[in-house]
Structure formats: structure tokens, C-alpha cells
C-alpha positions, -999 to +999 in steps of 0.1 A: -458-367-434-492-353-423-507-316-430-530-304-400-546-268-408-553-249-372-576-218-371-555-195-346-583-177-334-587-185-299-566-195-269-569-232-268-557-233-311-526-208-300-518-232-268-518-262-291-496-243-319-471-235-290-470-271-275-466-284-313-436-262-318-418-277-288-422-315-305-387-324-320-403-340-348-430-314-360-428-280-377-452-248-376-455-230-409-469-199-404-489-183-432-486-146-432-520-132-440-527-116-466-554-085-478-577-094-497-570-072-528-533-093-525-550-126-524-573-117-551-540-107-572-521-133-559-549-163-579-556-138-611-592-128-597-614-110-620-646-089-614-678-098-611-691-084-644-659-098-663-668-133-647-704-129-661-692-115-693-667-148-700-698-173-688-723-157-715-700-158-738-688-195-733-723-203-729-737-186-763-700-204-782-711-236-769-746-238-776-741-220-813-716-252-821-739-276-807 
């Protein structure tokens, strides 16, 4: 089994996907898009500033134990 990832955003991609879907042994998953505040839920995101916030503070723990 081989993955191929296609970027459907122009004719000649959407022609290919088409053809593909007509070949008895292949298979087209589709992957339904997604917002980006769903993504961002979807992998447990955080904000900037709590981003920051944990690096300081893993910073400062490691350096005071080292």
C-alpha cells in the first residue's frame, strides 16, 4: 500500500483525482476541511501567550535543577 497526498486546487490535481477514482485497485479518501478554530481544537492548540508562559517556565525548572 502507498499514500499519495494531492493538493486539489487546480484542474489538472481534480482531473487526476477523477481518473484515480476510476482505477479498480485505488481508493480516494477525501478529507473534509476543516476551520481553523476546529483544527486548532481538534490537536489541543493553545495560545500564544500560554505557549510562552509553559516555555519560561520549563526553561527557568530546568536551568534551576541543573
Amino acid at each position: 500500500m502507498a499514500t499519495v497526498i494531492i493538493e486539489d486546487d487546480s484542474s489538472q490535481a481534480k482531473q487526476l483525482l477523477e481518473f484515480i477514482k476510476t482505477l479498480p485497485f485505488a481508493m480516494v479518501v477525501e478529507e473534509e476541511k476543516k476551520s481553523f478554530s476546529e483544527a486548532a481544537k481538534e490537536c489541543n492548540a493553545v495560545t500564544v501567550d500560554e505557549f510562552i508562559a509553559e516555555l519560561k517556565n520549563q526553561v527557568k525548572l530546568h536551568f534551576n535543577h541543573a
